[in-house]
MILOTI-912720 format. One record per residue (C-alpha): x negated, y, z negated. Coordinates in steps of 0.001 Angstrom, whole numbers, plus 500000, padded with zeros to 6 digits. Each point is the difference from the previous one (the first is absolute). Layout:
MILOTI-912720
XYZ ...
This chain:
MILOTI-912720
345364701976602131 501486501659497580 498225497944497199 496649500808501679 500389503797499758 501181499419496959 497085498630499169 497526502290501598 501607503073498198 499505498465496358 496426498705501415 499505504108500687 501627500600496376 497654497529498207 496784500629502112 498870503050497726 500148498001496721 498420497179501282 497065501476501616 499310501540496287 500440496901498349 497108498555502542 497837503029500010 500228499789496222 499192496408500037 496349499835502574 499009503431497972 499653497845496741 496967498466498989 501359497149498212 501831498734503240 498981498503502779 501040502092503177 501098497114501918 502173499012497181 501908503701500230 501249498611503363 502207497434498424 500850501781496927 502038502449501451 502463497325501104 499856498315497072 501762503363498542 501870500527502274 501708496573499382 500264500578496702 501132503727500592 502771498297501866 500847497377496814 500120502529498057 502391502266501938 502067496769500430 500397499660496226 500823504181499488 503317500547498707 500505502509502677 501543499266503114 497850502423502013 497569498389499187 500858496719500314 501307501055503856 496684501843500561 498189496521499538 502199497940501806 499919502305503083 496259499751499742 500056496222499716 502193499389502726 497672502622502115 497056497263499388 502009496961501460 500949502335503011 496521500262500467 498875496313499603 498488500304496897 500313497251497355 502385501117496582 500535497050498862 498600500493496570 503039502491499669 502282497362500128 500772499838495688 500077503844499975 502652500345502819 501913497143499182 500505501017496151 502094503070502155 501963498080502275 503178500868497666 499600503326499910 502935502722499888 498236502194502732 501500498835503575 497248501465501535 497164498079497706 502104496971500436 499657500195503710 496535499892499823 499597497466497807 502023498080502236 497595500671503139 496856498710497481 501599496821499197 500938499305503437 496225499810500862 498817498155497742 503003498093498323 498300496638501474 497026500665499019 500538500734496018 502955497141499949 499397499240496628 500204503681498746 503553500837502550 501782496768498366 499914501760496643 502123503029501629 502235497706501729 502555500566497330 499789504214500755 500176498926504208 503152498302499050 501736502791498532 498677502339502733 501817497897502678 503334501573498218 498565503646499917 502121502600501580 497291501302502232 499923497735503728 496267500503499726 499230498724496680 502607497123500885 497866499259503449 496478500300498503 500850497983496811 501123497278502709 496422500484501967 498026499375496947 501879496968498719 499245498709503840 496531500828499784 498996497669496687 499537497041501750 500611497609497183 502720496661500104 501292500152496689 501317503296500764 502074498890503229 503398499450498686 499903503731498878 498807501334503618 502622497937501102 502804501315497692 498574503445500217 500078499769503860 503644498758500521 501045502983497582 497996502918502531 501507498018502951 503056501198498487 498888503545498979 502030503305501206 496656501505501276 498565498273503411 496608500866498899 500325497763497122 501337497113502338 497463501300502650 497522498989497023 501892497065499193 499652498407503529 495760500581499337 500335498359497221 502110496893501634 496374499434501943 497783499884497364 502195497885497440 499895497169503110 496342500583500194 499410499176496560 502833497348499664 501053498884503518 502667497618497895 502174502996499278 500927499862503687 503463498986499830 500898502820497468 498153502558501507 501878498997504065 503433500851497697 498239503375499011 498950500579503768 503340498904501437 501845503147497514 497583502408501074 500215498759503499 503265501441499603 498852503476499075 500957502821501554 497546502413499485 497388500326502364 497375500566497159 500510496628499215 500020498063503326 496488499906501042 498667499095496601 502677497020499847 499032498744503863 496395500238498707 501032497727496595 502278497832502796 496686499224502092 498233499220497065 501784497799498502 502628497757502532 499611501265503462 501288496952500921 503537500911498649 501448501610503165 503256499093498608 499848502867497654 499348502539502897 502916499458501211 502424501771498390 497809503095499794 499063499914503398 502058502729501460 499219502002496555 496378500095500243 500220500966503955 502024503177498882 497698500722496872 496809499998502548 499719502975500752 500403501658496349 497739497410498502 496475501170499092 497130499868502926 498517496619497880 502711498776499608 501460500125503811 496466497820500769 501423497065497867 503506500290500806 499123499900503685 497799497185499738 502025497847498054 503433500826502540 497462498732503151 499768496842498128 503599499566499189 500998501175503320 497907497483502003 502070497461498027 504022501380500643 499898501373503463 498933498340503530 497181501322501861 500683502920502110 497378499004502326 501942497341501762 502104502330502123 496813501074501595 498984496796501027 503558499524501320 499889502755502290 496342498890501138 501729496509500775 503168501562501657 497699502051502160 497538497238501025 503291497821501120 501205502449501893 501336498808503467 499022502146502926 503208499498501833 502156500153496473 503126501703500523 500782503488497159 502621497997498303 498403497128499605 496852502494498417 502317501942497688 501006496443498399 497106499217499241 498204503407498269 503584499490498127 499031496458499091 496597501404499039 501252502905498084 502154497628498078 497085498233498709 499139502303497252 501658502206498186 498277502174496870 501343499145496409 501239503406498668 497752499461496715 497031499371502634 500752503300501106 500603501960496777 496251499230499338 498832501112502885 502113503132500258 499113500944495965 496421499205500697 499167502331502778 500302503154498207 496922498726498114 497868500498503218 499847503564498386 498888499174496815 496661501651498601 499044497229498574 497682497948502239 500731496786498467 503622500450500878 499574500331503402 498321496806500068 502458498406498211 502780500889502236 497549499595503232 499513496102498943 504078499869499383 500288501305503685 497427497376501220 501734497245498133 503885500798500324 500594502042502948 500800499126503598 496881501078502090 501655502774501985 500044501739496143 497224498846498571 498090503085502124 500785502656498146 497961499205496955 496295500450502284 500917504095499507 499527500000496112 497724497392499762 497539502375502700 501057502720497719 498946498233496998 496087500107501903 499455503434498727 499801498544496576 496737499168497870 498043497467501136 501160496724498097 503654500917501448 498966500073503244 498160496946499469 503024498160498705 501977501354502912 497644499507502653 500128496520499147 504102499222500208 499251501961503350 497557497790501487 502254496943499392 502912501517501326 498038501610502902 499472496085501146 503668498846500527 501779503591501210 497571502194501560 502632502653501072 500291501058495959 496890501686500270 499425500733503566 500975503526499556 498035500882497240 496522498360501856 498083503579499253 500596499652496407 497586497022499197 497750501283501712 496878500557497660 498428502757498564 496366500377499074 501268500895496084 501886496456500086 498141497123497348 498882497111502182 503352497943498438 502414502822501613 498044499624503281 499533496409500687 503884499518499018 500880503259502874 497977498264502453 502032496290499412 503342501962500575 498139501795503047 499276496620501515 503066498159498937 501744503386502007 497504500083503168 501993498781503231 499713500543503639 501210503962499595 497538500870497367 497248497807500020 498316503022502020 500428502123497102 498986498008497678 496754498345501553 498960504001500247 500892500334496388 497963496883498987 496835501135502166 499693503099497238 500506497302496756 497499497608501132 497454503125499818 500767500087496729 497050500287497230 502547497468498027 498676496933501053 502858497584498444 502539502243502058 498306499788503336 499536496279499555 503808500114499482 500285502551502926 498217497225502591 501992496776498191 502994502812501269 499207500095503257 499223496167500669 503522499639498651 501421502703502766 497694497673502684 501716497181499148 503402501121499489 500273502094503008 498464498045503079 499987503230502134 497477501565497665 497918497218499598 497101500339501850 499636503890499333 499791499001496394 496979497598500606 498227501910502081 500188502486497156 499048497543497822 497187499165501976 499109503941499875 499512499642496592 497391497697499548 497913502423500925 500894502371496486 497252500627497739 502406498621497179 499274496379499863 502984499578497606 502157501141503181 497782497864502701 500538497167497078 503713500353500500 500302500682503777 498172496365500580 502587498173497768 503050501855501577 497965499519503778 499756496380498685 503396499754499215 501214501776503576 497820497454502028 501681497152498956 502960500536501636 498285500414502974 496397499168500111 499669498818503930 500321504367501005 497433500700497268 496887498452500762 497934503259500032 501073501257496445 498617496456498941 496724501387501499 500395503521498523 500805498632496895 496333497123499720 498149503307500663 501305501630497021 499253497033497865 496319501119498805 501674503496499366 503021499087497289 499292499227496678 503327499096498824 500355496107499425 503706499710501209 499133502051503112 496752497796500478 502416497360499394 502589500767502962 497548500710502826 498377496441498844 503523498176500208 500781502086503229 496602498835501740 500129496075498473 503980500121501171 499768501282503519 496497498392499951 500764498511503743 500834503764501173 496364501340498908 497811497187500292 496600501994500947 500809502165496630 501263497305497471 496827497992499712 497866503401499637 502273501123497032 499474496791497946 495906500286500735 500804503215498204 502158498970497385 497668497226499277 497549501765499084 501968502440497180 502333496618498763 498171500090496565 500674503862499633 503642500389501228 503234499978497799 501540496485499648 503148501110502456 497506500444503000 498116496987498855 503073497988500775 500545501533503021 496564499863501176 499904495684499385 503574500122501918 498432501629502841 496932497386499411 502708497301500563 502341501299502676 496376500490502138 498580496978499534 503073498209501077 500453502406503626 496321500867500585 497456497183497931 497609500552502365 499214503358498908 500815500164496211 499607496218498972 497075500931498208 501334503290498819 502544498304498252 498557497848498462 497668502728498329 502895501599498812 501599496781499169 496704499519497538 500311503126498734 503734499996498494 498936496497498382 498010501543497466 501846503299499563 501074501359496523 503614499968500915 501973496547499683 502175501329502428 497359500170502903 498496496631498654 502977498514500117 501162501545503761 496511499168501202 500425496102499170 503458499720501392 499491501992503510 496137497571499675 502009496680500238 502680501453502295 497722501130502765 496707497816499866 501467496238500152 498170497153498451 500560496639499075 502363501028496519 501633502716502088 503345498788500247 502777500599503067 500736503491499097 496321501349501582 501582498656503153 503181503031499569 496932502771499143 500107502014503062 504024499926499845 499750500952496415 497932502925499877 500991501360504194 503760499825498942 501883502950501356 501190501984496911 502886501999499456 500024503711500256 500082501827496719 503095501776499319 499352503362498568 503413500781498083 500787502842497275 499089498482495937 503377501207499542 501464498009502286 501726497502497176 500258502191497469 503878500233501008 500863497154497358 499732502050497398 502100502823498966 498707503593501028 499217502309497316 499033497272497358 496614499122498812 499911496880501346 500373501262503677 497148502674499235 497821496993499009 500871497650502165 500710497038497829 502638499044497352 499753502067496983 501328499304496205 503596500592500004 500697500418503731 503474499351500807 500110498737503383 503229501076502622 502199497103501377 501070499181502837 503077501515501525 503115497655499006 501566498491503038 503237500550498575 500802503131498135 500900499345496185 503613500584498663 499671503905500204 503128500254497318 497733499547497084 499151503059500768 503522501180499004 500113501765496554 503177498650498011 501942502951499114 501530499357495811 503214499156499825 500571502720497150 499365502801502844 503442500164501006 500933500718496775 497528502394499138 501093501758503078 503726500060499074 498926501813496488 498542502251502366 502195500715502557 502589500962496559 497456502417499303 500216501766503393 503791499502499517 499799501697496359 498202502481501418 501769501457503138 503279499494497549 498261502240497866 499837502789503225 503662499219500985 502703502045499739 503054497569500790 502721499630497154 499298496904498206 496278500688500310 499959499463495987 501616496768500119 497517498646502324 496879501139497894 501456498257497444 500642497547501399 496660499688501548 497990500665497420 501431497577497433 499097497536502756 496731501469500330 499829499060496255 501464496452499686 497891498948503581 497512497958499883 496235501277501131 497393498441501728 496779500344499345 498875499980503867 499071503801500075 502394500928503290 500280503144501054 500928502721502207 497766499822503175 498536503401499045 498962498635496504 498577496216500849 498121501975502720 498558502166497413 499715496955497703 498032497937502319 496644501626499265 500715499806496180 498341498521497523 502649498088498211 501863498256503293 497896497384500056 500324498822496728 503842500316500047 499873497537502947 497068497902499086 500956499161495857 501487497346499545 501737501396496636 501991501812502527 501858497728501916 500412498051496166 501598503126498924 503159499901502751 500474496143499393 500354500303495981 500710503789499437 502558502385500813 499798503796499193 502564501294497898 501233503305498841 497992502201497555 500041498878496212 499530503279498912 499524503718501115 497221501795498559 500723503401498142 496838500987499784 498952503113502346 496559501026501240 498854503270500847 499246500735503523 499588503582499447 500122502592496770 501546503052500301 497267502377499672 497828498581502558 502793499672502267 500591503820499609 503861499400498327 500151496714501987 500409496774498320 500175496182500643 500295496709498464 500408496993501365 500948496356498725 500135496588501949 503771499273500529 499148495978500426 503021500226503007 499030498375503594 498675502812502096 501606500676503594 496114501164500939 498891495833500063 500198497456498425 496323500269498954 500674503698498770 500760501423496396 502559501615498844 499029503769498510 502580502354498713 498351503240499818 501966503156498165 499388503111501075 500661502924498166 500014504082500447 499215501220496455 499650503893501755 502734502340500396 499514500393503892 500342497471502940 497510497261500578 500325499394503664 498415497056502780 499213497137497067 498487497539502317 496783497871499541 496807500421501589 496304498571500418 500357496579498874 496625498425499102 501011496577499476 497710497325499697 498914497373502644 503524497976500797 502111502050497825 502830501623501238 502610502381499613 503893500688500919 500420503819498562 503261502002499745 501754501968502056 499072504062499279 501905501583497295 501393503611501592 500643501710497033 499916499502496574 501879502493497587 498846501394496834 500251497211497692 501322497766502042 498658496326500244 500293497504503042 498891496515499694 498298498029503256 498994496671501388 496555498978500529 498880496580501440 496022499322499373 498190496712500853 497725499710497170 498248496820501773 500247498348496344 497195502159498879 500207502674497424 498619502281501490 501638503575500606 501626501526502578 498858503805500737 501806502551501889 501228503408499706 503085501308499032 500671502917501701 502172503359500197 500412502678502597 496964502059498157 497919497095498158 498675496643500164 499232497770497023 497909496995499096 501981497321498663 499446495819499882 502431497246498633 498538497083498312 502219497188499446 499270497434497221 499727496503500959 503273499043498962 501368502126502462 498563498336502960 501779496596499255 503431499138501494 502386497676497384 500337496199500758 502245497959498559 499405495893500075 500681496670497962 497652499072497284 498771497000501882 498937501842503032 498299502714497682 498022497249498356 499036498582503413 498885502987501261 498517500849496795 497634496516500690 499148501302503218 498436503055498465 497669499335497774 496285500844499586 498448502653500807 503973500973500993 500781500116496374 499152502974497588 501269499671496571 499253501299496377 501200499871496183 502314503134498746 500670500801496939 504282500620499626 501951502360497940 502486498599497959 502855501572501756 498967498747503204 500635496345499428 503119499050500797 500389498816503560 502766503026501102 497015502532499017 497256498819502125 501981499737502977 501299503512500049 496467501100498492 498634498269502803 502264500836503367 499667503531498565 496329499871500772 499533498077502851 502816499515502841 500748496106498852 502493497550500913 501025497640496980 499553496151500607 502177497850497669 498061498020496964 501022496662498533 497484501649496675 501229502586498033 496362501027499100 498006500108503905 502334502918502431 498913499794503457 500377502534502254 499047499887503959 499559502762502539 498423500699503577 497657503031501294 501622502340501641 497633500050503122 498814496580500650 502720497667498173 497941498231497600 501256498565496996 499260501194496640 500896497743497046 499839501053496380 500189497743496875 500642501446496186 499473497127497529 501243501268496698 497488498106497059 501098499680496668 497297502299498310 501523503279501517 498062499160503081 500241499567503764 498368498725503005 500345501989503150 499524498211503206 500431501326503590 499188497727503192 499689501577503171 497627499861503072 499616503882499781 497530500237497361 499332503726499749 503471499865499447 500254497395497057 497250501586498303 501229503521500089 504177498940499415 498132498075496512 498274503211498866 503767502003500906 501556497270498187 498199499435497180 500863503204497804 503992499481500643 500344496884497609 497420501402497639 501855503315499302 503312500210497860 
């Protein structure tokens, strides 16, 4: 939408200029007026080239918005293509953005022209901004060419990994089209949807379910685990997203849990059995027995239970989703509550209700008491399309019974007065359906019927004779007269299939009229060679059925008839006439079956059964596409049977890691350190230090636990999935330990400068020491300072505008600071292992200040210490697009190997890894946040030289820890 008003607003802009340019253009001799028309756009394009090409950003973002205005509208911009692409590595995020949008449409159709930028989409799938990161990942999706698969595939498993979910939201789109284009990537791309299976964030789940579908619905097995996850995550997940999640649980839940329908039959069976003279005791044991018989799985019910809320949801699609769950999974005694939101969904557009109307009908068939209650709502309305209307009256009839067939056979006199002559054909189908459902109603229904063979509407009479057909057959001996009604009619209709019932009636029941019969084929006779080819057929039956109970009368008739069809156009009546020729009139090459003629064609026949079309369309799942059409469509999943045995429910079970315990000790020494801190009992120092050496020398687990407060908060955060989903994690606490700092950084950062503070002042500096906020917090120690000569009371902080995930543990208010005097206080801040800052106000009694701490990278990394040969193996496991490294020129004094490590832990909060080489120092260290590892490598080269490598799955993070790095060796 918003590209379309975009696009009408520069239209509005541009309209001026370009009415000019084509006034200017008929109003010149030279030119053709016709060719104005076209020139206009020609200069416009080139307008556009040229404003791509301007040195001036403006300009260049005035174009693009214009350009991406003409796609929202459908119009082709393809020619654009060299012009945009040439500024797809622009500075300007906005322009960039754009660009991005443009290549996205059309990326498969210039391939050849988007493979030269490849190079630039590379590098933007490391750029700080989640958007670039995401669309960058789109458009390398989008070129649908082979050779470039290997780097979609790399460039995928990296976003899968990303600290934004709307890069791995991106990433799981892009899992679907790399199988499209190379389905032999499947293997790889299952271990990419099994980690973001894993995911946490509710961003990502839908878009991974959709990517699971996609690509191995058949792997249940990786469900499993997640199970209980994605139940919880339902509700939070986006409206799309719910519809896949739901579908794909009704699949895996008809395979792990045991039909809930069987205890209904079980009680139907108990109560059948019943004994009349059965004593109470001997009653009770058995409802026990019966009781006993089924019992819900708990995970059976958590979907249920986390589904129904979804009744509620706007989105109509949703509804349905959870109806057909319902349907599918619940015992019948619940299944009833979804017919409220599904009615509610029928004040909807039209193609809603249409979709709805139709999982109605086919419910409507097996459990009638759903929709009983709501009977008034399908009933039609003169505004309704014929499609709403014919599917209202099917759930009408499916709903009629003995209590409201009353009702409804008044309702259906108004619709077969209809001027819609497809719905009152479907009106009197209706109410030969209610006949011969409902046996008390049955003759009312004909003689109404009968009634309306006298309607001016011939398409009604047509229809009335086929359902009065269709009626008489189950009992023609009562009906002789309609017969008679019906032959009088017969110069009156028009319509061959009418035409073609009263002829069958009359040949059929032939015996029951015989003064008419023979006086309706003299009739017949005499039209044969004008009639459609259904009542010629019809008319050579009745020929044949007459000459075989009255050949007295019609032998000669016949015969005529009999002549007639053997030289008619139609094969078909050629070919009847022959057969019923040799079948009735014996002669010497007639063979023994003339002798079985009368039996043949005088058989009694079965009465038609008039059932609902929708009748069988159970098989299929409601909701899907190929229950709206009635037959199998591409990529239908079908639902299995109910196991007879419920599945082993503990793979269910989620394993908890065996370095919780641990991480929770760490933890609970926190706490201790911390209500130490508050205590006033005499060897309260001894025990903080006691504690917090230990506190120190522990080891930490990367498993982010927490207080309940904070993993409650966490939940919802961007970054817990990827601490429990990467695999670098769990790597780190089997080869790492976190030691104590290196170094302490000196260096101090102003928070706030006196003179804006008003005589307060702050600084601040990252004291590297294990926070008792969190474990995923970091340590700030922020100096406060009264550079008035009065009191500066109530220092507290205020108004924190953090950004999405980020949090914030702030000090304890500062009562009173004295002139000159300086106080120094803790803050904890979970940076989320982004760079970004973290705004507040300071505050006093009187004022309130804007202030925002921005750590450097280095200061978001914990210090790990581990043996050469596990840094080297998880080096290996790192490599790729995990691996940023450059060339650095080195000051002389900066060589030796004591230099770059305290250079280098001075920078960046670095653990030191032993080295068998004197020149390559190694140095290893984990985020802060999610407990990734980050690995750095200085190679010292002979020509004053060195190569700077850092490994880690957090790529924003490599890139920007090279650029903070780079200047440290480089400097004297």
């Amino acid at each position: 939408m918003s590209g379309n008003g975009l696009s009408y607003s520069e239209q509005g802009g541009e309209a001026a200029p370009e009415l000019g340019q084509e006034a200017a253009t008929t109003t010149t001799p030279s030119i053709p007026a016709a060719f104005g028309l076209f020139c206009s756009d020609i200069k416009k394009n080139e307008d556009l080239k040229q404003m791509l090409e301007s040195s001036k950003d403006s300009a260049k973002l005035d174009a693009m918005k214009r350009i991406v205005g003409m796609v929202a509208k459908g119009k082709n911009a393809s020619e654009l293509f060299p012009a945009v692409v040439k500024n797809v590595a622009s500075k300007n995020i906005e322009i960039k953005k754009l660009v991005y949008v443009y290549l996205m449409r059309y990326a498969e159709e210039q391939q050849d022209l988007a493979l030269l930028s490849i190079s630039t989409f590379q590098r933007a799938l490391k750029d700080p901004n989640q958007l670039i990161r995401a669309s960058a990942l789109r458009v390398l999706s989008s070129i649908r060419v082979p050779i470039i698969v290997p780097i979609m595939m790399l460039a995928i498993k990296e976003a899968s990994s990303d600290l934004s979910p709307y890069v791995r939201k991106n990433a799981a789109h892009a899992i679907q089209k790399l199988y499209s284009l190379d389905p032999e990537q499947k293997e790889m791309l299952i271990e990419v949807i099994e980690k973001l299976l894993k995911d946490r964030s509710t961003l990502v789940a839908g878009s991974v379910v959709m990517a699971f579908e996609e690509v191995c619905p058949e792997r249940i097995d990786l469900i499993h685990k997640n199970y209980r996850k994605l139940c919880n995550l339902l509700v939070d997940v986006e409206e799309w997203g719910q519809v896949v999640i739901i579908h794909m649980l009704t699949r895996y839940a008809r395979t792990q849990f045991v039909s809930p329908w069987k205890v209904s039959f079980s009680l139907e069976d108990n109560f059948c059995e019943k004994n009349f003279y059965e004593s109470d005791e001997e009653q009770k044991e058995k409802d026990q027995k019966v009781k006993d018989t089924y019992t819900m799985d708990p995970d059976h019910r958590l979907l249920l239970q986390n589904t129904k809320p979804l009744l509620q949801s706007r989105n109509a699609a949703v509804v349905m989703a959870v109806s057909q769950l319902y349907w599918h999974l619940a015992p019948k005694s619940e299944a009833g509550i979804v017919s409220k939101s599904l009615v509610r969904l029928l004040r909807s557009n039209r193609e809603v209700q249409y979709i709805v109307l139709q999982n109605i009908a086919t419910m409507s068939i097996q459990r009638k008491g759903m929709f009983e209650p709501y009977l008034k709502s399908f009933y039609v309305r003169s505004t309704d399309p014929t499609m709403i209307k014919t599917l209202k009256l099917e759930i009408l009839t499916n709903l009629a019974n003995e209590a409201n067939i009353s009702t409804l056979l008044r309702e259906f006199q108004t619709y077969v007065k209809s001027q819609d002559k497809q719905f009152a054909a479907a009106t009197i189908q209706a109410i030969g359906r209610c006949a011969t459902n409902i046996t008390e109603v049955t003759d009312t229904c004909l003689n109404g019927l009968v009634c309306l063979l006298s309607n001016k509407d011939e398409i009604v009479v047509a229809e009335s004779v086929v359902v009065i057909k269709k009626l008489l057959q189950t009992q023609p001996a009562h009906h002789g007269e309609i017969i008679k009604h019906m032959a009088k009619l017969l110069d009156n209709i028009t319509v061959p299939v009418a035409r073609a019932s009263i002829l069958w009636l009359i040949g059929e029941y032939c015996e029951r009229v015989p003064k008419i019969a023979p006086d309706v084929l003299r009739k017949t006779a005499k039209s044969f060679t004008n009639e459609d080819d259904l009542v010629k057929l019809q008319i050579l039956n009745l020929g044949a059925k007459l000459y075989l109970t009255n050949s007295k009368q019609t032998k000669l008739l016949t015969q005529y008839v009999l002549n007639l069809g053997k030289y008619d156009q139609s094969y078909d009546i050629r070919d009847r006439t022959r057969f019923i020729r040799q079948l009735i009139v014996p002669n010497e090459k007639s063979g023994a079956l003339s002798k079985y003629a009368k039996k043949i064609f005088l058989a009694q026949k079965p009465a038609p059964l008039l059932e609902s079309p929708f009748k069988d369309r159970d098989h299929f799942q409601l909701g899907t596409l190929s229950h709206t059409l009635n037959t199998q469509a591409t990529g239908y999943l079908e639902l299995s049977d109910w196991p007879e045995v419920a599945p082993d429910p503990s793979v269910r079970n989620v394993e908890i890691a065996e370095s919780v315990p641990d991480s929770f000790g760490g933890f609970t020494c926190l706490l201790s350190s911390f209500f130490l801190i508050c205590s006033d009992s005499e060897d309260t120092e001894k025990k903080k230090k006691g504690i917090s050496k230990k506190i120190t020398t522990s080891n930490s687990s990367d498993t982010e636990s927490a207080s309940s407060e904070e993993s409650s908060s966490d939940s919802k955060s961007e970054s817990d999935s990827k601490s429990d989903s990467e695999p670098g994690k769990s790597r780190c606490t089997t080869s790492s330990k976190v030691t104590t700092q290196v170094s302490v950084p000196t260096k101090t950062h102003e928070l706030l400068h006196r003179m804006s503070g008003k005589g307060l002042a702050a600084h601040y500096h990252f004291s590297r020491q294990p926070g008792i906020f969190g474990d995923r917090m970091v340590s700030v120690q922020v100096t406060v300072t009264n550079t008035t000569d009065h009191k500066i009371e109530n220092i507290h902080i205020e108004e924190k505008k953090l950004p999405s995930g980020m949090r914030m543990h702030e000090f304890s208010p500062i009562e009173c600071l004295e002139p000159a005097g300086s106080v120094t206080v803790s803050v904890g801040i979970d940076f989320c292992d982004s760079t970004q800052m973290a705004s507040f106000q300071l505050c006093t009694k009187d004022d309130c200040f804007n202030v925002s701490i921005q750590p450097p990278v280095g200061e978001l990394l914990l210090p790990v210490t581990m043996s050469e040969k596990d840094f080297k193996k998880e080096q290996g496991m790192l490599t790729g697009m995990n691996e940023t490294s450059t060339a650095i020129p080195v000051a002389p004094q900066n060589s030796t190997r004591l230099v770059v490590i305290e250079k280098l832990v001075k920078a960046a909060n670095l653990g030191v890894v032993p080295s068998g080489q004197d020149n390559i120092h190694r140095f290893a260290a984990k985020t802060v946040h999610s407990g990734s590892l980050v690995l750095v490598t200085v190679e010292l080269k002979e020509s004053s030289t060195a190569q700077l490598v850092i490994n880690t799955e957090k790529t924003v993070i490599g890139s920007v820890l090279l650029r903070e790095l780079k200047p440290v060796l480089s400097q004297g």
